[in-house]
DRENDOFI-857958 format. One line per 3 residues: number of its first residue (from 1); for each residue x, z, y of N, C-alpha, C. Coordinates in steps of 0.001 Angstrom, whole numbers. Atoms other than C-alpha are relative to their C-alpha. Layout:
DRENDOFI-857958
NUM	X/Z/Y/X/Z/Y/X/Z/Y ~ ...
end
This chain:
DRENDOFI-857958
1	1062/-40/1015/96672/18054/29835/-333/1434/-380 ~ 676/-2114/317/96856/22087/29161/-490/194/715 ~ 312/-813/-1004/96333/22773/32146/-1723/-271/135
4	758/346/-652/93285/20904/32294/-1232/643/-1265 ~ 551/-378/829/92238/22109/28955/-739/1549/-258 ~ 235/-1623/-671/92621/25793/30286/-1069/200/1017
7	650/-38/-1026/90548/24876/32926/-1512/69/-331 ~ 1111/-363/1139/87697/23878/30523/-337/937/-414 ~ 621/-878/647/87623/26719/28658/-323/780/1196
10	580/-933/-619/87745/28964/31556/-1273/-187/722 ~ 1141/98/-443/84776/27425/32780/-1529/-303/-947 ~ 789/-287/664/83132/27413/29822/-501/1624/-149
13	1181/-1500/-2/82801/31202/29421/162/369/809 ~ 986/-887/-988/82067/32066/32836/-908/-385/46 ~ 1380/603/-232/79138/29722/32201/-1000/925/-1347
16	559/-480/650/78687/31512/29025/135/1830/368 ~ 1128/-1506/-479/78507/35232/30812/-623/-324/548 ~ 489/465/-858/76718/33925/33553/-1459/41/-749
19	855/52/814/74204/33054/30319/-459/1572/-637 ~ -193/-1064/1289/74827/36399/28722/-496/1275/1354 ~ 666/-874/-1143/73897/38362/32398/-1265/-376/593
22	1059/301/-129/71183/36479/32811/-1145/686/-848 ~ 741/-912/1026/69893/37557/29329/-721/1634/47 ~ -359/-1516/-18/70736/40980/29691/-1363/575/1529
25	826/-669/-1395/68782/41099/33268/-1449/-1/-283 ~ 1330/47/312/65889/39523/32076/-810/1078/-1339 ~ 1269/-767/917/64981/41824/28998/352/1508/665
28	100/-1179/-316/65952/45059/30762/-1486/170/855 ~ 1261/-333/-961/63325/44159/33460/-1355/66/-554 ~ 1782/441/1198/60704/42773/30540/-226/1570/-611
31	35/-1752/360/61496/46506/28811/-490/1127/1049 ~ 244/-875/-753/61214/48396/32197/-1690/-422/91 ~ 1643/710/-268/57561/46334/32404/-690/422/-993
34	491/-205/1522/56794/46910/29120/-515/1601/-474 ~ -4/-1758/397/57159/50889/29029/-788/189/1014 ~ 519/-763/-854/55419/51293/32410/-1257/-542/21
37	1950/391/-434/52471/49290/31562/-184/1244/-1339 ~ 611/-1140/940/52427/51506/27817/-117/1192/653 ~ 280/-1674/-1044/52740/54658/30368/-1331/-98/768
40	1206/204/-360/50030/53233/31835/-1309/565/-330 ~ 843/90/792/47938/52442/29322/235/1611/-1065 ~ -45/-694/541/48931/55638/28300/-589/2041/147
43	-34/-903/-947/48151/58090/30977/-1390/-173/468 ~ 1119/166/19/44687/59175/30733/-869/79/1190 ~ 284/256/-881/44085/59844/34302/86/-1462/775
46	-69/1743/-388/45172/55835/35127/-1338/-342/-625 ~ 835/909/1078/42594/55264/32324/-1323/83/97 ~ 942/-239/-690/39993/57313/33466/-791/-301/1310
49	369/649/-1290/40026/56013/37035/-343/-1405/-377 ~ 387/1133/627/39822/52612/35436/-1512/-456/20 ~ 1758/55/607/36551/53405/33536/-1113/295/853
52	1098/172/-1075/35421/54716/36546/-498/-880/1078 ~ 449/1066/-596/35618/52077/38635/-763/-710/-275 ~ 1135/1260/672/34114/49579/36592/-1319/340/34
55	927/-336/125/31452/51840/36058/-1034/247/1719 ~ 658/-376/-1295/30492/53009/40000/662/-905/1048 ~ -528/530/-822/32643/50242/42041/-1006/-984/104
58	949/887/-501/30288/47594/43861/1078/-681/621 ~ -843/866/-738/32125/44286/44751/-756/-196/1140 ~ 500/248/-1047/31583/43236/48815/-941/-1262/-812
61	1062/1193/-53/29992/39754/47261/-1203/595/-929 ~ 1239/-220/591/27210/41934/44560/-600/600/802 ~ 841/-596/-501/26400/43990/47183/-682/-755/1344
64	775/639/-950/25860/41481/49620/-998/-625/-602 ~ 1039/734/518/23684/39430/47347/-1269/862/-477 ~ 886/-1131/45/21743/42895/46719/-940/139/806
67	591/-28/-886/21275/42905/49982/-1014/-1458/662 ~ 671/1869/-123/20349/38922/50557/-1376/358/-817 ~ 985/453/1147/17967/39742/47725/-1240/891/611
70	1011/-602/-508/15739/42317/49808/332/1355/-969 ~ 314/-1435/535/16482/44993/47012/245/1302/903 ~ -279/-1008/-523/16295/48611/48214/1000/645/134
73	-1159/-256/520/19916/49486/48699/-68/770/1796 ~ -606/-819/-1237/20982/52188/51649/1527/69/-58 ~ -1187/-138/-164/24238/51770/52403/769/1156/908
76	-347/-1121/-586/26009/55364/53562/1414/-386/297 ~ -1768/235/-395/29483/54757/55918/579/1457/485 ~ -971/-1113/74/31543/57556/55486/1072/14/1244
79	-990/167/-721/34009/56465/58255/-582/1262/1279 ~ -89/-636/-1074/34158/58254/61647/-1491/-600/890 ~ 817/708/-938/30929/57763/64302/728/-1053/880
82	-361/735/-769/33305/56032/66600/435/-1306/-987 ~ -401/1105/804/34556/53191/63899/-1216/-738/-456 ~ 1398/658/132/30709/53037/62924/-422/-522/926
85	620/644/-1332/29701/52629/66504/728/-1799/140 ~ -1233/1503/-263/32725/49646/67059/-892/-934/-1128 ~ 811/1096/797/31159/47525/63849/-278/1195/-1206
88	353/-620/1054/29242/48347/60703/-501/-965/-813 ~ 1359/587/877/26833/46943/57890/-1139/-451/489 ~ 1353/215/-611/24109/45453/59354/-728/1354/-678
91	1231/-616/729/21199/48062/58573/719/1537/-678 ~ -103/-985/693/23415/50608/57221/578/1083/483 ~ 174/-1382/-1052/23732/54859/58390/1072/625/-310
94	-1055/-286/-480/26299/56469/59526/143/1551/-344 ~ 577/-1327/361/26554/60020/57605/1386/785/-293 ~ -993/-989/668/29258/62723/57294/-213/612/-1585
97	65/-610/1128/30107/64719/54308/-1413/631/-511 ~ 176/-582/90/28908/67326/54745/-1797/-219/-58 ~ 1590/129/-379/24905/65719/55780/-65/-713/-1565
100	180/787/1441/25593/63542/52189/-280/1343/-701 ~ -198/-1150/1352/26256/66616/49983/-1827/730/450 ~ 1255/-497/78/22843/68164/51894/-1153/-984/-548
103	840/1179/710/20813/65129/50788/203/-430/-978 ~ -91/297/1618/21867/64710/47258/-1278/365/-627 ~ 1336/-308/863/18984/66129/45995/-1017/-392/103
106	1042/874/-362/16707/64080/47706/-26/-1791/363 ~ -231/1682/-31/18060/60678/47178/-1411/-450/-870 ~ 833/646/412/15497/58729/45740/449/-979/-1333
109	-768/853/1229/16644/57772/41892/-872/-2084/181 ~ 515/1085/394/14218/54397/42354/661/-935/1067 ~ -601/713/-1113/16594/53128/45311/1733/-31/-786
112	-1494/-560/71/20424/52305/45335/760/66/1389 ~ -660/-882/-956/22937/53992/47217/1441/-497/-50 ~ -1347/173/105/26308/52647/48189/913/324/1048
115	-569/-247/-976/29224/54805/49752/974/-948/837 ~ -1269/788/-154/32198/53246/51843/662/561/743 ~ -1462/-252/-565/35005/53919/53619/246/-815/555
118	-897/1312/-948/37659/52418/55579/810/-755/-806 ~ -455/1009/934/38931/51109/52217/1461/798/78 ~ -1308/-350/-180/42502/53250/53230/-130/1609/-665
121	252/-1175/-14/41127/56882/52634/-342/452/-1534 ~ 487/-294/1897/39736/56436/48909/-1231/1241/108 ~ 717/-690/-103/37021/58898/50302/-1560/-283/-1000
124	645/199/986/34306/57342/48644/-184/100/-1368 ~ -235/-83/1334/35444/56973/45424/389/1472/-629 ~ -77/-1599/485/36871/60802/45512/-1352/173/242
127	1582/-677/566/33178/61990/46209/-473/-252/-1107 ~ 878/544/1080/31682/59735/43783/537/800/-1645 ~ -229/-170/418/33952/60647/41625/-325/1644/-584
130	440/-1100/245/33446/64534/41817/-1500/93/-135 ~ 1212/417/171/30043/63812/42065/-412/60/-1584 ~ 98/1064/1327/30273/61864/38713/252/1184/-1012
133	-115/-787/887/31657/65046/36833/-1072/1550/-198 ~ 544/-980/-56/28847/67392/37471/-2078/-1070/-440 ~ 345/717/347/26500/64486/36870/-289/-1263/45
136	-336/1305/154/26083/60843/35465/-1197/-700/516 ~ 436/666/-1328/24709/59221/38504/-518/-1435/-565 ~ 465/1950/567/22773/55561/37823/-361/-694/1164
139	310/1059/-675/22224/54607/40936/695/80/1706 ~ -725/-704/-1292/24923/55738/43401/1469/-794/-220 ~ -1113/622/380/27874/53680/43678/858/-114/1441
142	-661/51/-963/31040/52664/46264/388/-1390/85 ~ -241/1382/-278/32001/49840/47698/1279/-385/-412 ~ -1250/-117/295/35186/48370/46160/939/-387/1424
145	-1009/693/-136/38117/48015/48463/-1360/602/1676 ~ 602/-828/-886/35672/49834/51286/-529/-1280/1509 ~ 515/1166/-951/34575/47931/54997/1164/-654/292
148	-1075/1403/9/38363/46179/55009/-514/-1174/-773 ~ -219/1524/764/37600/44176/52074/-1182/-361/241 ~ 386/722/-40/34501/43545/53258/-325/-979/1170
151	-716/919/-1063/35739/42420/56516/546/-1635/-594 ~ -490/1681/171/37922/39978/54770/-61/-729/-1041 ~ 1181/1188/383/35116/38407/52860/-336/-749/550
154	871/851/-1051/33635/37286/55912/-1159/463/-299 ~ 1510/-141/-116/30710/39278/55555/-486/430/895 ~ 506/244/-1394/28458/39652/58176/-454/2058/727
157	-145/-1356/-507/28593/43105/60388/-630/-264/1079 ~ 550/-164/-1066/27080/44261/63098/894/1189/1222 ~ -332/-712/-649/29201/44951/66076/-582/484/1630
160	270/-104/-1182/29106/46622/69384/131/-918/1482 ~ 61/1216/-1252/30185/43789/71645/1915/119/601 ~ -919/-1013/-1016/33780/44207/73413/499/-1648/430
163	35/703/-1641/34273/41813/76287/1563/-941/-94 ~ -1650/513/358/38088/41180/75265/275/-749/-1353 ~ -416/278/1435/37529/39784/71969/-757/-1244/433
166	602/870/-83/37208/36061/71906/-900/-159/-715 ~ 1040/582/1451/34896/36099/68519/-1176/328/1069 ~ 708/-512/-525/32691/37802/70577/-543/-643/1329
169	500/759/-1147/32860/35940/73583/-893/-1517/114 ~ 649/1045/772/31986/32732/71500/-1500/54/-7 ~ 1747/-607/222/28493/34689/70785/-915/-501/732
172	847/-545/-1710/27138/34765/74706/35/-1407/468 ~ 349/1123/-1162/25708/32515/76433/-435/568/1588 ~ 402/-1011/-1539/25201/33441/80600/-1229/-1205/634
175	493/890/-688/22909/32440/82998/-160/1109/1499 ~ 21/-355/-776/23080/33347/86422/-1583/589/373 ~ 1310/-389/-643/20289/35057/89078/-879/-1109/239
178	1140/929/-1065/19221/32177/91018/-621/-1125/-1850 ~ 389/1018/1085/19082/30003/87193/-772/664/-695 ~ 698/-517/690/17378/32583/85822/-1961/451/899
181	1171/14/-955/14199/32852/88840/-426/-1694/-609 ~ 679/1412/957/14080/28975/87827/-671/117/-1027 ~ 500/260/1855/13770/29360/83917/-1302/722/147
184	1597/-1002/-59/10919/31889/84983/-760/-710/469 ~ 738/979/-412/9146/29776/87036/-701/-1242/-601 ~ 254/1026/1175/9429/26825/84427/-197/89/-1074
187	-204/-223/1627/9808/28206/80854/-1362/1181/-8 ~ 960/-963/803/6762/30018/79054/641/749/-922 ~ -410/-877/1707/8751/31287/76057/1253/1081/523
190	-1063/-1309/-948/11288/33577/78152/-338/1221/88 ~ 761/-1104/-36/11342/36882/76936/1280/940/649 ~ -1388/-314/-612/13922/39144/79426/-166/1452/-704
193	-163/-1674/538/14807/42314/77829/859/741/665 ~ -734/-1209/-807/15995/45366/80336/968/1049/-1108 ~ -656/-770/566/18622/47253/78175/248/1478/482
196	-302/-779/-686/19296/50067/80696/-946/1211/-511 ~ 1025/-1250/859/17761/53555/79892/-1357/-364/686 ~ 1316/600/-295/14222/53998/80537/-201/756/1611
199	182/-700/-1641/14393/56121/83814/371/-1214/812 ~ 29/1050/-559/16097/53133/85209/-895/-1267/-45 ~ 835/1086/524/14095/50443/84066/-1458/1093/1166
202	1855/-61/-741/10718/52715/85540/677/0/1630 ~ -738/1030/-1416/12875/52086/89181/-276/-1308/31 ~ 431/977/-784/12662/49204/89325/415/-1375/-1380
205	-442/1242/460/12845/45980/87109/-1276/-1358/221 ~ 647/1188/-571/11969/42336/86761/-1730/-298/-694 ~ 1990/-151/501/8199/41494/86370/1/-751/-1313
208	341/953/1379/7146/41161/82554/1069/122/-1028 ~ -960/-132/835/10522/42074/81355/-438/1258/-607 ~ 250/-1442/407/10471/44843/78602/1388/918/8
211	-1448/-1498/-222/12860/48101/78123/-84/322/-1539 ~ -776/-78/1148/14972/47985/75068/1275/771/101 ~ -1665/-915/-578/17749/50810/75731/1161/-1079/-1369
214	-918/466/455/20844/49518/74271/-133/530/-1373 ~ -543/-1369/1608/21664/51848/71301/-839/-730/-984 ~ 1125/141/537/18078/50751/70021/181/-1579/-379
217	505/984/412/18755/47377/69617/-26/-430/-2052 ~ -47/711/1617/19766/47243/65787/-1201/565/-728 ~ 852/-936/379/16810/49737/65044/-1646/-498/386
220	1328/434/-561/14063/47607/67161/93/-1550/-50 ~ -414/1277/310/15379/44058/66267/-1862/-327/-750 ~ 1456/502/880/11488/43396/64220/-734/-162/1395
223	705/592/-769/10144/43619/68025/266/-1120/855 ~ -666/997/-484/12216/40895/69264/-301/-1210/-500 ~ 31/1477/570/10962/37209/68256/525/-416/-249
226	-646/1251/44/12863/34603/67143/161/-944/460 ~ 471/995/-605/11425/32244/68163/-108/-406/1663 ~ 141/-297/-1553/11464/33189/72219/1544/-362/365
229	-1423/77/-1013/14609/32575/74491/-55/1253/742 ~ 140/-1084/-554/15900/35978/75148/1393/-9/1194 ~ -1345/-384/-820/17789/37103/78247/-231/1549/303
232	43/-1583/-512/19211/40556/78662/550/18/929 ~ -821/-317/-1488/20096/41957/81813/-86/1870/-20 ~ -132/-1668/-233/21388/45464/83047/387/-345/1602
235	-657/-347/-1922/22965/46538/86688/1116/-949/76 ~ -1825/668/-257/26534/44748/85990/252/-1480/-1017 ~ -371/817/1299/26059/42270/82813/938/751/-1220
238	-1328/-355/795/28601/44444/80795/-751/561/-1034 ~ 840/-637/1118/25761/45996/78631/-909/-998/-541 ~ 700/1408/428/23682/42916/78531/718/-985/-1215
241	-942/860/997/26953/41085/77158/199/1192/-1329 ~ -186/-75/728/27080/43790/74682/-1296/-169/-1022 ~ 1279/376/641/23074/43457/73571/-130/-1792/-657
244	-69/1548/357/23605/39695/73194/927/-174/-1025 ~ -698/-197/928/26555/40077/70711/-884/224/-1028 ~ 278/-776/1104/24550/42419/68826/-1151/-349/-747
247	750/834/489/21673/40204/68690/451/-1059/-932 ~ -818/1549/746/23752/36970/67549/-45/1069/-1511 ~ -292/-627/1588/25186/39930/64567/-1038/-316/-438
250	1084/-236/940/21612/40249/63524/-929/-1922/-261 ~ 313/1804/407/21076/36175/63197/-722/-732/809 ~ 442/940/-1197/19666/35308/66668/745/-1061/893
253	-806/1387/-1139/21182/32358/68554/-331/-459/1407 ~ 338/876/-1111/18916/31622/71494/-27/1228/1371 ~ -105/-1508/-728/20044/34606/73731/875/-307/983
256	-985/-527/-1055/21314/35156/77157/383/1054/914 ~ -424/-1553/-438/23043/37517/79151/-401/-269/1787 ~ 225/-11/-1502/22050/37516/83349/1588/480/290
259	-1373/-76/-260/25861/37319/84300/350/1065/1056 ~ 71/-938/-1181/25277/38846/87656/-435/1102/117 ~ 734/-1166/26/23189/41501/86970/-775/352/909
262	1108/-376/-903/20268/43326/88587/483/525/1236 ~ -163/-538/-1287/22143/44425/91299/-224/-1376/1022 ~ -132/1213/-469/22906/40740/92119/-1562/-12/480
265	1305/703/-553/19113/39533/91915/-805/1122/747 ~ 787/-653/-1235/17921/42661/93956/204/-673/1185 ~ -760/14/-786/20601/41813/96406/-793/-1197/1103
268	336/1511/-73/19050/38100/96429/-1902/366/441 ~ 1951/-35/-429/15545/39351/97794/-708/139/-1434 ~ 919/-77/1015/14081/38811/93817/-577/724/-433
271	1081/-571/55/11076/40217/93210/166/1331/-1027 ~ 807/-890/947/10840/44010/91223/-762/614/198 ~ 1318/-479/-151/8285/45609/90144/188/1657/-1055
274	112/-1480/304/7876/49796/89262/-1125/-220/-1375
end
């Protein structure tokens, strides 16, 4: 019976430290929380970046609906040409520092202006920011959380095409040489667009097709119908498949790529014309 009574107690207070380290853990951590949010809230550079955000940060969903809405908004990507080239903003230019800081003075206060980044660099927000202390800007702002977060919104970009990426491959539709002499023969609404530079294209291409260099397509997208069934072709398909991507980005669907390429349908006797 002692023994068992001994046994009790001793398992009463290891249940009661057990209670008493629990305590102890939980308000040290609530105290360590407690002081580093008042350091926070205390530390006028935290407080200042704050105010600035709120004030010049653009969420990915206001500025897309900015953009949905037709308002005048130029979007400036700060990133590298090669990261711009790979994907971007639909519609929006690709500008170093150094060409921003020369065009400050000729922004246009009746437009808005939003920088971005790669969302990792905080580049935006440091300009804006220095910017912001020499003067109080109304219509110049950054994107929050830069082209990551608005990657993983799901908002809609405009990339270059790359051959290895299934999203991309999803895009394309093909159609061979000999299926594509058919659709000509039969289809009225077939509009073939030559991507290749223009020296090539005055060599030799297919009759009736026009010459859209590559580069040009996000910049000449208003001469392209909608409404038409487009096929691009080049020498190999590998530039075609990236014009057809870049179409789909910009909200076309009825687009194909000539798989074989113009070497193919020379090869095949089919008709060009100088």
């Amino acid at each position: 019976m002692e023994e068992k009574r001994k046994n009790s107690l001793a398992l009463a207070i290891g249940f009661i430290l057990i209670l008493l380290i629990a305590f102890f853990t939980y308000y040290k951590n609530y105290k360590n929380s407690e002081i580093q949010s008042e350091m926070a809230s205390e530390d006028p550079d935290a407080k200042k970046n704050e105010e600035f955000s709120k004030k010049y940060a653009i969420s990915p969903q206001d500025l897309y609906a900015k953009m949905a809405g037709k308002e005048k908004i130029f979007v400036l990507d700060l990133r590298t040409p090669a990261e711009f080239k790979k994907e971007h903003l639909i519609g929006s230019e690709n500008i170093g520092l150094n060409d921003f800081f020369a065009k400050i003075d000729s922004l246009n206060e009746n437009s808005i202006y939003v920088l971005l980044d790669d969302g990792q660099t905080n580049d935006a927000f440091n300009l804006i920011s220095m910017m912001a202390q020499q003067k109080d800007y109304k219509n110049i702002f950054f994107l929050d959380g830069g082209f990551t977060n608005w990657k993983s919104q799901f908002k809609p970009t405009f990339s270059s095409g790359d051959p290895e990426s299934a999203e991309d491959q999803a895009k394309v539709k093909y159609v061979s040489s000999d299926s594509l002499k058919k659709m000509i023969e039969i289809e009225k609404d077939i509009l073939i667009i030559d991507i290749r530079k223009p020296a090539s294209f005055a060599d030799g291409h297919i009759k009736n097709s026009v010459n859209i260099f590559l580069d040009e397509i996000e910049k000449r997208k208003n001469e392209i119908p909608v409404w038409r069934k487009i096929v691009f072709c080049d020498s190999n398909g590998l530039w075609a498949f990236k014009a057809s991507v870049q179409l789909f980005d910009l909200g076309y669907t009825n687009t194909y790529v000539l798989s074989d390429g113009l070497d193919t349908w020379k090869s095949k006797g089919y008709e060009m014309v100088k």
